[in-house]
N, C-alpha and C positions, 0 to 999 in steps of 0.2 A: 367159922373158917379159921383154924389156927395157922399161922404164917411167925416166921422165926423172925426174932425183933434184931434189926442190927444198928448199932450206934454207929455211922460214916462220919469220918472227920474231912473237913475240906481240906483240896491238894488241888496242884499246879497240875496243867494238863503238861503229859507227856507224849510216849511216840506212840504208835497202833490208834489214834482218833481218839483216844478218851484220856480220861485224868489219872494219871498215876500218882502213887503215895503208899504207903505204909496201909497195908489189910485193914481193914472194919475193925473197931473195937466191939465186942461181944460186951451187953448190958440189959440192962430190964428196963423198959418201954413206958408207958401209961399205956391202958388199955384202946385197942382200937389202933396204934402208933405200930409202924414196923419198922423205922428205921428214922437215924436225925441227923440232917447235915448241916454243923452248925447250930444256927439258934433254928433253923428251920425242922419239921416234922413231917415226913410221910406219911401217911394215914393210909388201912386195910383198902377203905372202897377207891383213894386213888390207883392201888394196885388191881384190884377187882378190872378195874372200868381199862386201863391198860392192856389189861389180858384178854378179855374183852373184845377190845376193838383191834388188835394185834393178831388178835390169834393163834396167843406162844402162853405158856406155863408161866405160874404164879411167882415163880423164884424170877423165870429172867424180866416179867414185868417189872419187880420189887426192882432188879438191879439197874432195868432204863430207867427208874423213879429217881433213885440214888445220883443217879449219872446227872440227870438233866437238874437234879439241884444243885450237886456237886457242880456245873456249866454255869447253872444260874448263882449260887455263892461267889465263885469267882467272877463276872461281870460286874455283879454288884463292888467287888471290890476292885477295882479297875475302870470304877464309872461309868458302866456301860448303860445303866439304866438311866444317867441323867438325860437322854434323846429325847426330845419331848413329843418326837412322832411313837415311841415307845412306850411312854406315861400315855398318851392320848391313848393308844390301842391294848393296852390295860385296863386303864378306865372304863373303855367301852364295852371290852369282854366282861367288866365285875359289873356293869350295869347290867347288862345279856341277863347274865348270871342271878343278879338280883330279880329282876323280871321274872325270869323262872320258876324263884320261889314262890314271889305272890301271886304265880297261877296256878301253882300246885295249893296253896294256902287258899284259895279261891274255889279250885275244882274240892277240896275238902269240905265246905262249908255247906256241902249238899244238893236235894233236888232243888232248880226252880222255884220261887216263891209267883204266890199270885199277883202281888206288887210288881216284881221285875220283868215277870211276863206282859203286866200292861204296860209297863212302861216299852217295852219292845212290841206292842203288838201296835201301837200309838205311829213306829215307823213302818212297819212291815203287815198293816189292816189289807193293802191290793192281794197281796200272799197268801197269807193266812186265815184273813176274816173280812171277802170282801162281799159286801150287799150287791144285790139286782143293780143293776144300771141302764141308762135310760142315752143313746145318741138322738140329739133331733140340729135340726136345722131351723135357724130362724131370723124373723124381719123383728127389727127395733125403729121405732117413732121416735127420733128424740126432741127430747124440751127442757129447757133446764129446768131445776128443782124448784126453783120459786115464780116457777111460770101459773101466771092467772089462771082460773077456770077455763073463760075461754079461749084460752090457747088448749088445756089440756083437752077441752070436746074438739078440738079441731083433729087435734093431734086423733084421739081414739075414732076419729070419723075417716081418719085415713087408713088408721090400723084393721079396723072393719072391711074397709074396701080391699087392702090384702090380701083378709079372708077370702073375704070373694074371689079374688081371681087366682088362688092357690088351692080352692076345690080341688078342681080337674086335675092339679099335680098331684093332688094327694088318693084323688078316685084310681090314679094309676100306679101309684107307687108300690104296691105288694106286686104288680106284675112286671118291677123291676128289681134285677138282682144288685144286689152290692158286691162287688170283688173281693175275694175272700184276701184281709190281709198275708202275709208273709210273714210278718215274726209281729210277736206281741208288742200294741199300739204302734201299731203303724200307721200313718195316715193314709189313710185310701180315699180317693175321691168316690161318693157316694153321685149316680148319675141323676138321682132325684133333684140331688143341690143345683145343679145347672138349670134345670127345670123350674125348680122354685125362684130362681137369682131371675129367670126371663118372667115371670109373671109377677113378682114383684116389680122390676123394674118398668113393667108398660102401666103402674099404678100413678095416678096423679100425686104427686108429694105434698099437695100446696103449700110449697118453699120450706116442711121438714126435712133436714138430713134423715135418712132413713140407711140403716147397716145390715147386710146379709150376712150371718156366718154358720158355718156350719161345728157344730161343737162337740167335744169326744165325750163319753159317757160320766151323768152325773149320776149320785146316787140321793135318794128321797131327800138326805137330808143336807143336799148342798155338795156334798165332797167330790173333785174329777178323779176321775178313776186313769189318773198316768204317775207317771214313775217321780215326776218333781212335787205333784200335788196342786195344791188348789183350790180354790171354793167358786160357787156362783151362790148368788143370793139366794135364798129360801125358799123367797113366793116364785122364784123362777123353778128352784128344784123339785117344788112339790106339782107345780103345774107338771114340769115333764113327767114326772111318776105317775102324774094320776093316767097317764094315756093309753090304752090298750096295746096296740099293734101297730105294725110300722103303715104309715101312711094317718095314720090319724093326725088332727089338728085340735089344737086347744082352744077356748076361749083366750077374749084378751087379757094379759096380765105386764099388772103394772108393777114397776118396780123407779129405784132410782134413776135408770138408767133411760126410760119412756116407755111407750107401749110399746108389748112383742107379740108377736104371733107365730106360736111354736108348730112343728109338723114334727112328728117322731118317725127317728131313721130304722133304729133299732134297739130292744133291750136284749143286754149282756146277761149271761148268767149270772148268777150267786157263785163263788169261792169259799165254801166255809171247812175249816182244816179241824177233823175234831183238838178237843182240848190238850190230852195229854199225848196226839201227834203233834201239836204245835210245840208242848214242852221241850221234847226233843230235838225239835227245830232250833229251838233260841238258845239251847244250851250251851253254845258255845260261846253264842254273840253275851252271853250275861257270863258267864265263868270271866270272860277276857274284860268284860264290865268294871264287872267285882275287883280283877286286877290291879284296873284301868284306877279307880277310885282309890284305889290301897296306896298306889304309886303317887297320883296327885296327894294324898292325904300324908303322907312320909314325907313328897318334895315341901309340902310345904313347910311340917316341922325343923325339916333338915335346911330351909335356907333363910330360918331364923337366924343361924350361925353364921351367915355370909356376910364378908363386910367387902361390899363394891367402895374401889377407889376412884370417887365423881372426877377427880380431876385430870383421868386416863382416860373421859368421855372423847374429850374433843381429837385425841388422840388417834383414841379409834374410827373414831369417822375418817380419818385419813387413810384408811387401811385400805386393798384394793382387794376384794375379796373374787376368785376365781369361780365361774359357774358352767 
């Protein structure tokens, strides 16, 4: 796009709103340059993007370019840039600015790798790659860990007797419904649990604490399937997996925590997002990644150069900062 290069000399603003002075000097440019006010230089794509977003012709872009230097030479010489609400909001638009490069520099650097993908798929597994899951409800025996043998056969003699009397809840449980939640992970009270909480409860504890809860879906190997995350122990997650259908009950399974006696409420479907639908998924979240790293890896070289004055510390603490 050829655009006519004009050399502007700064001038004192006159009357009609803009800077009056002696016409443009007429000169030859460096390439890409269309006009220079001052030590300053307007460049082709600042006229482009003016036209642009104005929606007027290339000359009178060139001559708001002109103008608004012409405005800005003069401030600078009249101090007007010393405001340090000025300098801050400067600052903050070249940093904008900077950001932008290193996402454009980021979005260049191509598809997806299979590294970055896992590393996102590590937060985003319930989305994109999430296994079977397993809700049940269950009774715990506790004892502490360095409890003798016999405490622990006391303990499993009580866990047994749970069994027993969670039969009949569990012989009934497919012939009750669960409330279909409202929005994803919701907690619903499942009617089974009340059921199960009164027939554990008319169980003899012989002076074991004993805990009811009812728990959201775990998968084979441990992981809850909710939005913050989580684990349960193993031999607990694998007991729940192994259980057919809702109402089934497990044998007993020990863990650190004492004997449990599981009933399964329900299993969750699988969620699996094929491969290169998930690529397109995380593209964003890894472009902004890639950014994200570029930026930390610059601040740091860049405040090698920073020299903090320690003895403005105590200083600043005195400061009363507005929120």
């Amino acid at each position: 796009m050829a655009l006519v290069s004009l050399v502007a000399t700064a001038a004192g603003c006159g009357g009609g709103g803009g800077p009056s002075g002696p016409p443009p000097e007429r000169g030859t440019l460096a390439g890409g340059t269309v006009a220079r006010v001052g030590r300053e230089e307007v460049n082709e794509g600042t006229v482009v993007r003016i036209a642009a977003a104005q929606g007027i012709d290339l000359v009178a872009a060139r001559e708001l370019a002109i103008r608004d230097a012409l405005f800005a030479s003069e401030a600078r010489a009249r101090g007007a840039t010393n405001d340090p609400e000025l300098e801050r909001r400067v600052s903050a638009a070249l940093a904008r600015r900077l950001m932008h490069q290193l996402l454009s520099e980021a979005e260049q650097k191509g598809p997806v790798t299979d590294a970055e993908l896992e590393r996102v798929m590590a937060r985003r597994w319930i989305e994109l790659d999430r296994p079977e899951g397993f809700r049940t409800v269950h009774a715990v025996v506790q004892f502490a860990e360095n409890a003798d043998a016999a405490t622990r056969s006391r303990a499993e003699a009580v866990a047994r007797a749970i069994h027993e009397a969670v039969l009949p809840v569990a012989a009934s449980a497919r012939a009750i419904t669960r409330p279909e939640p409202k929005r994803p992970f919701e907690d619903v009270e499942d009617p089974v649990v009340a059921s199960f909480r009164s027939a554990v409860d008319g169980v003899d504890k012989d002076g074991f604490r004993t805990v009811v809860e009812a728990l959201p879906p775990v998968t084979a190997d441990g992981r809850l399937i909710l939005p913050d995350g989580g684990t349960l122990v193993e031999s607990f997650a694998r007991a729940a997996s192994a259980l057919g259908a809702r109402g089934d009950t497990s044998p007993l399974v020990a863990t650190s925590y004492g004997v449990h006696v599981l009933l399964l409420l329900e299993r969750t479907p699988a969620r699996v997002v094929p491969l290169e639908e998930r690529r397109r998924l995380v593209r964003d979240e890894v472009v902004w990644g890639r950014a994200s790293a570029a930026r930390s890896k610059l601040l740091e070289g860049l405040r090698r150069g920073v020299l903090v004055e320690r003895s403005a510390e105590p200083l600043l603490a005195l400061v009363p900062i507005e929120r």
